[in-house]
Residue, then its C-alpha position, 0 to 999 in steps of 0.5 A: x500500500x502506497x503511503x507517505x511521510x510529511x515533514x514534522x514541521x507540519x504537526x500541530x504545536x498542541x498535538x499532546x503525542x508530540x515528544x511525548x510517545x509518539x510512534x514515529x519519534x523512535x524507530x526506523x520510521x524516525x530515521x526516515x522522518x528526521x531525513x524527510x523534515x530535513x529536506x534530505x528525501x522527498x518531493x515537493x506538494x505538487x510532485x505529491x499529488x502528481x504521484x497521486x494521480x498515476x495510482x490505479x483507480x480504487x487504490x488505498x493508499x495512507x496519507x502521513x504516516x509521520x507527519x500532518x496537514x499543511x499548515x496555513x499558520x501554525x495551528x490553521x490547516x491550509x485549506x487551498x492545499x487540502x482541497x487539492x489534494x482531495x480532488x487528486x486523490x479522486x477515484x482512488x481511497x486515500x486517509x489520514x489522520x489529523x491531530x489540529x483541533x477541530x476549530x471552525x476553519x479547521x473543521x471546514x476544511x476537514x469536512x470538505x476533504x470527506x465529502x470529496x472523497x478524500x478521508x481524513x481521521x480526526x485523532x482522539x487521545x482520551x475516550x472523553x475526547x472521541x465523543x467530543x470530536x464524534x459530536x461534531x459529525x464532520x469526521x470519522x474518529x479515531x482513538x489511542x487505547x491502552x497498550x494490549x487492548x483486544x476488545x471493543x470498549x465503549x466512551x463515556x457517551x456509548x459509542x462503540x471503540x473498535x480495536x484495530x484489526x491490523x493490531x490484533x493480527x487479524x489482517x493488515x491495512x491493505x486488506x482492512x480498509x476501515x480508517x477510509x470508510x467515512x461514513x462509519x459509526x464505529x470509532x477505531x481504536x489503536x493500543x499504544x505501541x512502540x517505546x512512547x507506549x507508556x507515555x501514551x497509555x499515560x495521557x489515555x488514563x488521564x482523560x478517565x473518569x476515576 
């Protein structure tokens, strides 16, 4: 499956996961990452969409598996650029996920990605925060869980977390498919992984009603 990496640049300056747990800060993925935001590999956004539109029709392809949205200003997604890649990603089934607030600009140009076909993920760091971000009804949402979760859990309000099936070995993303599915009501869940795990798992449980 065709996926890219984006600049850390991009990432919003709130993000909690920032320094503190994020997978793609360690490993081998961190490598690659630090030689992309370095401008030492990579390609410039028009190259992107480009490369975009000489996939097969149909095809699933994953958007930022380091890294974010364009900014405009730091915090503000650039919506022009969000567009674009929308509309080149058009017959094909690209996603992402975004940790920007869901502020009124933000969450227009999120919504606008959806509804042209391209999905964009908002990303949940507590049960409490997937409700907040599943009310807005602009955007599938997704959730980090604690390490070694296996079952469906359910938020404070009842929606249904469903773990990812990648994650428990079921099947892999290629085969899966369900991060694309926009108009899904389940909210996905991803266990902490990786050597931030703890530090996830930490900011997961503060969000938990004791």
């Amino acid at each position: 499956m065709a996926v890219t990496t984006t600049s850390a640049n991009t990432c919003p300056p709130n993000c909690g996961l920032r320094r503190n747990g994020c997978y793609a800060e360690s490993g081998p993925l961190a490598i690659h990452w630090r030689a992309v935001s370095e401008g030492l590999r990579g390609s410039t956004f028009d190259e992107l969409l480009q490369e975009i539109s000489t996939l097969r029709r149909r095809a699933l392809w994953r958007h930022n598996q380091a890294g974010d949205l364009t900014p405009s200003s730091p915090g503000v997604i650039d919506a022009g650029l969000l567009v674009r890649l929308a509309r080149a990603n058009r017959g094909r089934r690209g996603f992402t996920y975004t940790h920007y607030s869901p502020t009124p600009a933000n969450g227009a140009a999120i919504q606008q990605a959806n509804q042209l076909g391209f999905t964009v993920n908002l990303s949940a760091q507590t049960l409490a925060q997937a409700d907040s971000h599943a009310s807005l009804g602009i955007a599938p949402v997704v959730v980090v869980l604690p390490q070694g979760t296996i079952r469906p859990v359910r938020t404070p309000a009842g929606r249904q977390v469903v773990v990812c099936p990648a994650s428990l070995g079921n099947t892999d993303c290629l085969n899966c498919g369900i991060c694309q599915q926009r108009d899904r009501a389940a909210i996905v869940g991803f266990p902490a992984h990786g050597a931030g795990a703890q530090r996830v798992q930490a900011i997961f449980f503060k969000g938990r009603p004791s």
